[in-house]
C-alpha positions as CSV (number, residue, x, y, z in Angstrom):
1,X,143.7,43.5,160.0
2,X,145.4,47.0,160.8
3,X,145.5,46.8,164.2
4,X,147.5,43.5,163.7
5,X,149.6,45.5,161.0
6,X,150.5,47.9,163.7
7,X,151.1,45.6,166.2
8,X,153.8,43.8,164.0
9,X,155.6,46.8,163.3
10,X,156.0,48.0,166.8
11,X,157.0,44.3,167.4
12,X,159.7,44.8,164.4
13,X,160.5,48.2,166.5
14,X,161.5,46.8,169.7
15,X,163.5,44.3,167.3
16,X,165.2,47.5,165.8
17,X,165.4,49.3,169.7
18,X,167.9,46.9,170.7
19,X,170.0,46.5,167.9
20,X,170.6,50.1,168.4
21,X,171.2,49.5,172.0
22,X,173.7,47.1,171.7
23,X,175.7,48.8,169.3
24,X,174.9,52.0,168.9
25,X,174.4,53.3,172.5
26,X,171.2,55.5,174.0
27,X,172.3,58.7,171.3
28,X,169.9,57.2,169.0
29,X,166.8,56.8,170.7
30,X,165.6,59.9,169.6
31,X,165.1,57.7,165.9
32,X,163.0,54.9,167.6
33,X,161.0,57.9,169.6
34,X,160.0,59.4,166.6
35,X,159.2,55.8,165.0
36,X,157.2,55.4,168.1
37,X,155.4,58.6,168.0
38,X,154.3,58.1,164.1
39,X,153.2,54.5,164.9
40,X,150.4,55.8,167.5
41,X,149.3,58.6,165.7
42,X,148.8,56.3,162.7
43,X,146.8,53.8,164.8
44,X,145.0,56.8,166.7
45,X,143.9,58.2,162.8
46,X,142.9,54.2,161.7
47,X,140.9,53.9,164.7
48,X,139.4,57.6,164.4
49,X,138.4,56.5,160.8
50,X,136.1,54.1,161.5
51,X,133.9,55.7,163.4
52,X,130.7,57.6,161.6
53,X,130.8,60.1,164.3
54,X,134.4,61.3,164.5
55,X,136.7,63.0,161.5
56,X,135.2,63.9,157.8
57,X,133.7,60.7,158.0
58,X,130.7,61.8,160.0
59,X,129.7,63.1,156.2
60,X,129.2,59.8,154.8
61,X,126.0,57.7,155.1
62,X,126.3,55.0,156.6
63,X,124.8,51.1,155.6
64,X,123.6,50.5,159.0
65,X,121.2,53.6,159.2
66,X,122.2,55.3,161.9
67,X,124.2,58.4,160.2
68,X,122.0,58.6,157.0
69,X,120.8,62.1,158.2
70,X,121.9,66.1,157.9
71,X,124.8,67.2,159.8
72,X,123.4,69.6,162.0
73,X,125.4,72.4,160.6
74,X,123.3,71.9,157.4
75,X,120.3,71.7,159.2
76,X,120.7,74.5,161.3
77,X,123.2,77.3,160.3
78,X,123.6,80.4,162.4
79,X,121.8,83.4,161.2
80,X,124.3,85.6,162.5
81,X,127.8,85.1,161.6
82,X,130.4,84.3,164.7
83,X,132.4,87.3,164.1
84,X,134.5,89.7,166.6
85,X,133.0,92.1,164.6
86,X,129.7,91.0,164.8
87,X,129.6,90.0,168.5
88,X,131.0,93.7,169.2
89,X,128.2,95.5,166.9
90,X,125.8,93.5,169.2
91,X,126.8,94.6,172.4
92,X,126.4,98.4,171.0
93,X,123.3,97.6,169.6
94,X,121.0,96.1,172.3
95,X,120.9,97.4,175.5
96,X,119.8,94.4,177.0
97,X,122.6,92.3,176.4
98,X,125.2,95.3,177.1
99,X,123.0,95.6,180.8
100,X,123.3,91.8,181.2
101,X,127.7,92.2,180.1
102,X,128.5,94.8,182.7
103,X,126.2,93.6,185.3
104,X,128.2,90.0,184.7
105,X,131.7,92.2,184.5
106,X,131.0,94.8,187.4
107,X,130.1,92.0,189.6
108,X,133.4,90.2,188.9
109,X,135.8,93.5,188.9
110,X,135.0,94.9,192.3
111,X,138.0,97.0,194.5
112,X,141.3,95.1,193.8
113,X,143.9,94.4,196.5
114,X,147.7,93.9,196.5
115,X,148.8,90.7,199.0
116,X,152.0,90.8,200.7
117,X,151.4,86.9,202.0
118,X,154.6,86.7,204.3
119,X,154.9,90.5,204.6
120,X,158.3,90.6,203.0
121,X,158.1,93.9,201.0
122,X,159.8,97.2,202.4
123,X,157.0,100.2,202.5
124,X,159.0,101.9,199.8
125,X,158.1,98.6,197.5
126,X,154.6,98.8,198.4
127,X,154.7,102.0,198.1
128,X,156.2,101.7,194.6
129,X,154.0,98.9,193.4
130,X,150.4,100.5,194.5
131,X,151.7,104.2,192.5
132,X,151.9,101.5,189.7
133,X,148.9,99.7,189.9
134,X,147.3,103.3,189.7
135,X,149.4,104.4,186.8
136,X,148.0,101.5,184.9
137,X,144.5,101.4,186.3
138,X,145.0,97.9,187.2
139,X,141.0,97.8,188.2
140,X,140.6,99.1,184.0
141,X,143.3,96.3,183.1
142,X,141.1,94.1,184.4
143,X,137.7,95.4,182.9
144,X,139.3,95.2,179.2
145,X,140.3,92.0,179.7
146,X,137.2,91.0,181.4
147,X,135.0,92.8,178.2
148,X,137.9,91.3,175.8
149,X,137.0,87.6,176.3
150,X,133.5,87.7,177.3
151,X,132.3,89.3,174.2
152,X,135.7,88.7,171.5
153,X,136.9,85.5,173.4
154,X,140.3,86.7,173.6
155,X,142.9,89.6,172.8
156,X,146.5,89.9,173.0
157,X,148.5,92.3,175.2
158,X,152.0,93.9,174.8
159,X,153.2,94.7,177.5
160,X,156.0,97.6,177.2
161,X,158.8,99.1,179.3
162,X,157.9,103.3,180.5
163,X,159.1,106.0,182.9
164,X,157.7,107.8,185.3
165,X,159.2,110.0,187.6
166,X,157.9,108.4,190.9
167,X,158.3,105.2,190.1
168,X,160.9,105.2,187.1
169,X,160.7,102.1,185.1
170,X,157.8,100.9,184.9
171,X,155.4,97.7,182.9
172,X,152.2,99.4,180.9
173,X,149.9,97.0,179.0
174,X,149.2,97.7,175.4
175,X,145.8,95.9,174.1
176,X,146.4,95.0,170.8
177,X,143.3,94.7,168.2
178,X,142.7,91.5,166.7
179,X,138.8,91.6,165.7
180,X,138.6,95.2,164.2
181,X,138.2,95.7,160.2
182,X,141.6,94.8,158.7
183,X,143.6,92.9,161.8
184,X,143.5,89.5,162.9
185,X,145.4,87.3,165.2
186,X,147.4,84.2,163.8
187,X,149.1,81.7,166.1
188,X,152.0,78.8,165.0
189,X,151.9,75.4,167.2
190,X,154.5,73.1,168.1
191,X,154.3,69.5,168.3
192,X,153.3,69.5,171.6
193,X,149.9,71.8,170.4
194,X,152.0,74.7,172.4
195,X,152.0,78.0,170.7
196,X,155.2,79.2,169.2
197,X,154.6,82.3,167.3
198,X,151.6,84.8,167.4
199,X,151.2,86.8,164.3
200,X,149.4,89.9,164.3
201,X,148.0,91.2,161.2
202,X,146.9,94.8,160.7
203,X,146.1,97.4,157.8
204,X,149.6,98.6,156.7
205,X,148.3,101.9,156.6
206,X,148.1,102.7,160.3
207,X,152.2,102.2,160.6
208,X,153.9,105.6,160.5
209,X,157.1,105.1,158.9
210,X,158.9,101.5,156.7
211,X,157.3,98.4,158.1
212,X,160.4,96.5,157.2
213,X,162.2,98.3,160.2
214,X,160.7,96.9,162.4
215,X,162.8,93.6,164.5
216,X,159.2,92.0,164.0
217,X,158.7,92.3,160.5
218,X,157.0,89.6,158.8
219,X,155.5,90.5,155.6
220,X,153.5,93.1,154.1
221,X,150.6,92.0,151.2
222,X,147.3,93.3,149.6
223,X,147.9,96.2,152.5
224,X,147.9,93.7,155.2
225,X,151.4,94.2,157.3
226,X,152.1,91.4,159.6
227,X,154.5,91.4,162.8
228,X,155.4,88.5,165.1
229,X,155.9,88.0,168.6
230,X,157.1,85.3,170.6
231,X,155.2,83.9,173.7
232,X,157.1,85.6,175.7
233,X,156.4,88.8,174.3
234,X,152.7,88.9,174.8
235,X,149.9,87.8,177.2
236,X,147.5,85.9,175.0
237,X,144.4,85.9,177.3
238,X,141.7,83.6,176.6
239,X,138.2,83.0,177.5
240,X,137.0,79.6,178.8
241,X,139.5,78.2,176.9
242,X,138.5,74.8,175.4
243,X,141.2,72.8,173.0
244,X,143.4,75.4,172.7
245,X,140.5,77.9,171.3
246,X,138.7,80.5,173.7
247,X,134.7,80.7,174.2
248,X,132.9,84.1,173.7
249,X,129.8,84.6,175.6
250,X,128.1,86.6,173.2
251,X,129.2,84.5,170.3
252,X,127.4,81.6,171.8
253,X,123.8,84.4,171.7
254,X,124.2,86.3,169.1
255,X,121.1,85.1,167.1
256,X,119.0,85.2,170.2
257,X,120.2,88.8,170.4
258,X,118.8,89.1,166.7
259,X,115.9,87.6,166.6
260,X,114.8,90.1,170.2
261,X,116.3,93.0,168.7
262,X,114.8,92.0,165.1
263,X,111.2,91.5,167.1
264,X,111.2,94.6,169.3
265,X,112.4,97.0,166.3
266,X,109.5,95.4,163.8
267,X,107.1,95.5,166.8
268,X,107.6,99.6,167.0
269,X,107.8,100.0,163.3
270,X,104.6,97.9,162.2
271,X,102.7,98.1,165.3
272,X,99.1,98.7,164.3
273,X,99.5,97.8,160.6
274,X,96.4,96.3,159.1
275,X,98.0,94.7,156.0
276,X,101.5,92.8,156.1
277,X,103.6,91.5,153.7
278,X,105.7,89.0,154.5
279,X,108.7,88.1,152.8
280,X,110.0,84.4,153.2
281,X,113.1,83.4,151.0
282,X,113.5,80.0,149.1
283,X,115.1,77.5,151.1
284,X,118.3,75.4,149.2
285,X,118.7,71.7,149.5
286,X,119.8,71.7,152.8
287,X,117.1,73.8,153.9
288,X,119.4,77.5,154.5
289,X,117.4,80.4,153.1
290,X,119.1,82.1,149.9
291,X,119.0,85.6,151.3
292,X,119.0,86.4,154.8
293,X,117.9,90.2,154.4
294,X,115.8,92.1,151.6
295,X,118.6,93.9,148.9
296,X,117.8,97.9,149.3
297,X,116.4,97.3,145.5
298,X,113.8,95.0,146.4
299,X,112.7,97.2,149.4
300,X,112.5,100.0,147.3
301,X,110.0,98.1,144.6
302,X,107.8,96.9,147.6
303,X,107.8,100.3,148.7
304,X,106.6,101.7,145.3
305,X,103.6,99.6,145.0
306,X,103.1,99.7,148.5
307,X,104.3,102.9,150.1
308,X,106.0,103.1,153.3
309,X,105.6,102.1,156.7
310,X,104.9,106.0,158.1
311,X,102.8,106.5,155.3
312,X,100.3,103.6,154.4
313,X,99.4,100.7,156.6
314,X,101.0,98.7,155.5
315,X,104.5,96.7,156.8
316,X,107.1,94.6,155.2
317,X,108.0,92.0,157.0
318,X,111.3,90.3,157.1
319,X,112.7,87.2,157.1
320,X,112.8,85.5,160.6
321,X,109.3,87.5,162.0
322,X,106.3,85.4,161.9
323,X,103.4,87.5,160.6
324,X,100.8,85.9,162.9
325,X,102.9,87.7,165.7
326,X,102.5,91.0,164.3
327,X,99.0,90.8,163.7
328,X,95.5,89.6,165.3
329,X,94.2,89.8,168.5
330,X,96.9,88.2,170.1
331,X,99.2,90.1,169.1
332,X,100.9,91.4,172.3
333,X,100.8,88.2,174.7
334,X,102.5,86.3,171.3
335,X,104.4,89.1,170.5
336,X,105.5,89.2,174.6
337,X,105.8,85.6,174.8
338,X,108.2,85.2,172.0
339,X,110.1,88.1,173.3
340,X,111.1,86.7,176.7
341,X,112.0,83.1,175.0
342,X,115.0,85.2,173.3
343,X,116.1,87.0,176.6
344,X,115.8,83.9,178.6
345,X,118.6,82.6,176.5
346,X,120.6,85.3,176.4
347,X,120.3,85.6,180.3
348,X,121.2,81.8,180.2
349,X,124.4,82.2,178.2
350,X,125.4,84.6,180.8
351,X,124.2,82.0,184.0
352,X,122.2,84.9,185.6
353,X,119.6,84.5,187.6
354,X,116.4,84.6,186.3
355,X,112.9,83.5,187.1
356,X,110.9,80.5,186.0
357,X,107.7,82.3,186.5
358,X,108.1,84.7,183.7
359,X,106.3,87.8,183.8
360,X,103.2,86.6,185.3
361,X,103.1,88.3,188.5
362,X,100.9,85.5,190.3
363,X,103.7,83.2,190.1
364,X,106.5,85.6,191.0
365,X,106.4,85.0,195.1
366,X,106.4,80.9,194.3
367,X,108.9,81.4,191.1
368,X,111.9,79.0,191.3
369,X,114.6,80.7,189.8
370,X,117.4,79.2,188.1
371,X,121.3,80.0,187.7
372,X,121.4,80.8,191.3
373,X,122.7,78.0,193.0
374,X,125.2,78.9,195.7
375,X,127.0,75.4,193.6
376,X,127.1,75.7,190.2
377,X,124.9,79.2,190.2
378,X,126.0,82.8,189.2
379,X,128.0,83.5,191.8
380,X,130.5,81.0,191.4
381,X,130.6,81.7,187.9
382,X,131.8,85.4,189.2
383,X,134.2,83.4,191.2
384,X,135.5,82.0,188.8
385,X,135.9,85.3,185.5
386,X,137.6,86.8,188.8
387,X,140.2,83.7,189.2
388,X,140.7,84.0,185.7
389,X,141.6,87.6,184.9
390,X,143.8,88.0,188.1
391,X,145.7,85.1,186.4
392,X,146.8,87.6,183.8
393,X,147.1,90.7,185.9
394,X,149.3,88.9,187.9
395,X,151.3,87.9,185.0
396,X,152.0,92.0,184.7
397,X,152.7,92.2,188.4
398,X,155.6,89.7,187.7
399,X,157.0,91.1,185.8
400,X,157.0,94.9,187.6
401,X,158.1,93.1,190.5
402,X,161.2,91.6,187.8
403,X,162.0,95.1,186.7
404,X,162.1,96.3,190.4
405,X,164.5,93.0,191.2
406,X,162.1,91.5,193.3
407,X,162.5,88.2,194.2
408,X,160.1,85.8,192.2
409,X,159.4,83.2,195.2
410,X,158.0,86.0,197.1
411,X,154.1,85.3,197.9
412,X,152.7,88.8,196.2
413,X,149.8,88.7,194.3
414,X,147.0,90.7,193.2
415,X,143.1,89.8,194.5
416,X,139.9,91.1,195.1
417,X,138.4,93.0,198.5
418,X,136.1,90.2,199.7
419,X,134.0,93.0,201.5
420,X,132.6,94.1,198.2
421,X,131.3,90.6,197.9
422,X,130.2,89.8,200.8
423,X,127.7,92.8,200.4
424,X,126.6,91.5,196.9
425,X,126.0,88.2,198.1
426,X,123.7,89.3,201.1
427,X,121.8,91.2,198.7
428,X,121.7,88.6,196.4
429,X,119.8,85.4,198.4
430,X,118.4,84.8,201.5
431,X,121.2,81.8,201.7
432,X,123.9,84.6,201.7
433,X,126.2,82.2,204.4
434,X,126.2,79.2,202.6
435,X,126.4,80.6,199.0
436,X,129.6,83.2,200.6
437,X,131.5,80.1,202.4
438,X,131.1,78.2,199.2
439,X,132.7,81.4,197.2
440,X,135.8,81.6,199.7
441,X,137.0,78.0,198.7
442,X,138.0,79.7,195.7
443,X,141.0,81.5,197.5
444,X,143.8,81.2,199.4
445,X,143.5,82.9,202.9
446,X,145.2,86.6,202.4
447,X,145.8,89.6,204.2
448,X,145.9,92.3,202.3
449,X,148.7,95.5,202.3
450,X,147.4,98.3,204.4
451,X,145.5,100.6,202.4
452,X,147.2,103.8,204.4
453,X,151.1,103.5,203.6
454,X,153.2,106.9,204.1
455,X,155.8,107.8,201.5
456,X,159.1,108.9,203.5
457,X,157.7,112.0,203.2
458,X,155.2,111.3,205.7
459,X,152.2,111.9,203.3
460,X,149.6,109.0,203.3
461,X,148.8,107.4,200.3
């Protein structure tokens, strides 16, 4: 019955579309557009509705059977909170991961080249443009921005007009913080689910001077000063970026990286315990634990009738360590076992290569490993972070070349020294020519600008 409903009115609105035709002219149309435009998305929302799965909907049982369950939300909320801050505090803390980030990074970022494709710059321009690239550390550009979306999904840079007396004006990135205590990142849409405004938040106390001067001024409340900038203002890079929103790797780990690090740290500080207590919160209605952590109160009661760990032997345990892996007799192949189940996934999140086998050595020389697939493996995956952050230092590189009055059509871009490559991927499989030609369909063919160029001076650079 609504779809017929629908179908009537748009009916009624070609009706109305010529009408206006005939005596109104084409200046209209922009009334019947719009009349247009609210008709789908009305019938787009009535058709969403009536499906379990899609919407708010997806809450309510359903007669037939097949959503009576929990949402899986319910069922299984994250024990770590997707924060910036959170996903920052856990590269610090665990070495593992942080080994696993700049392996993934350092792989990506190798020497980067400037690409005169037609050879149309003048040696004093390349001259000029490689003195910037160093001013900048366009190689460090590109490892911020690398480390910005892999571990906070994205961050915002300003980039700002400098001098410098051999080159004179010159573009400098600025990284603005989004994901530290006190600042955030707020972005405005258009119709067209285009952004419009960003709005950067920060603690009004780190402003010298009247935040109302500033062009960008927004507002200022409960010590929160907030400036805008427009898209053209700012380079809003973006991780993976899926329906408008940008994926952090170690968001998408951050309770396997708790759970290892929560295992290793009670394995060294309860290791040959003979008595543990284990704590195990009430579970709500929709089975989430009341507390996640012991208060310092409680800790300190256990440890009154207990003592400590260094003193008695006895161990607290916490919530999300099994007791039976702490203690018994097989205590160190469970305790290993459930170990390398948590790094596996974290290795996974990253797509790098690791063995089936495990640490068994027998199976290590017939071990199949996976996420190494010169196809859909890890070294396409570094193909593709190093497509993605020259996309954005190549943004800065337009517009240097802009403030030098360089022509935009000119083929001049910014990529990476395929020699540096070539000698990972040799070292990386036995399949090093197939796994290499499937990595160069990922660029353009390129000659890169001489490294040697001589300043009119005569001295190389």
């Amino acid at each position: 019955m609504a779809h017929d409903n629908i179908y009537y009115l748009i009916y009624i609105n070609k009706i109305i579309n010529n009408i206006i035709k005939k005596y109104v002219g084409n200046d209209a149309m922009g009334i019947t557009d719009y009349i247009k435009t609210r008709l789908l998305n009305n019938r787009v929302e009535q058709y969403n509705t009536k499906r379990s799965y899609w919407g708010e909907s997806e809450r309510q049982p359903r007669v037939d059977g097949i959503n009576t369950g929990l949402d899986l939300l319910d069922a299984l909320p994250p024990v770590i909170n997707k924060t910036i801050a959170n996903a920052r505090y856990a590269v610090k803390l665990d070495g593992y991961t942080s080994g696993i980030l700049k392996n993934r990074i350092d792989k990506a970022n190798v020497n980067m080249v400037l690409v005169d494709k037609e050879n149309k710059l003048s040696q004093e321009q390349k001259l000029t443009l490689i003195l910037w690239a160093r001013k900048i550390d366009i190689r460090q550009v590109a490892k911020e921005i690398l480390q910005g979306g892999m571990v906070d999904g994205e961050g915002l840079i300003k980039p700002v007009e400098r001098w410098d007396k051999s080159i004179g004006k010159y573009i400098k990135p600025i990284f603005l913080e989004i994901g530290a205590h006190g600042y955030g990142l707020k972005k405005e849409f258009n119709d067209d689910n285009e952004v419009q405004l960003y709005l950067h938040e920060m603690p009004k106390d780190v402003v010298n001077g009247s935040p109302e001067d500033f062009n960008n001024f927004v507002s200022v409340e409960a010590g929160t000063l907030t400036v805008k900038y427009e898209p053209e203002q700012v380079i809003n890079f973006m991780y993976n970026e899926i329906y408008s929103e940008a994926q952090s790797i170690i968001l998408n780990c951050l309770d396997d990286i708790y759970h290892k690090c929560n295992l290793e740290r009670n394995q060294v500080e309860r290791i040959n315990k003979d008595n543990i207590i284990e704590v195990k919160p009430s579970i709500d209605d929709n089975g989430r634990p009341y507390i996640m952590e012991l208060s310092s109160t409680a800790k300190e009661n256990l440890y009154a009738d207990y003592g400590t760990t260094a003193n008695s032997n006895v161990a607290i345990v916490p919530p999300g360590i099994e007791s039976k892996i702490l203690g018994g007799n097989n205590y160190q192949s469970d305790y290993t076992r459930q170990t390398e189940i948590f790094r596996n996934n974290i290795l996974r999140t990253f797509v790098t290569p690791q063995s089936q086998a495990g640490n068994e050595r027998s199976n290590q020389n017939v071990a199949e490993y996976i996420n190494d697939s010169a196809i859909t493996g890890f070294i396409v995956n570094v193909a593709n972070d190093q497509k993605w952050v020259l996309k954005y230092c190549n943004q800065l590189l337009k517009m240097q070349l802009e403030l030098m009055g360089i022509e935009e059509s000119l083929n001049i871009y910014f990529s990476y020294s395929r020699d540096d490559v070539i000698r990972y991927i040799m070292k990386l499989s036995a399949n090093g020519d197939e796994i290499y030609k499937n990595y160069l369909t990922n660029f353009e063919e390129e000659q890169p600008v001489g490294e040697r160029i001589s300043s009119e001076s005569g001295n190389e650079i």
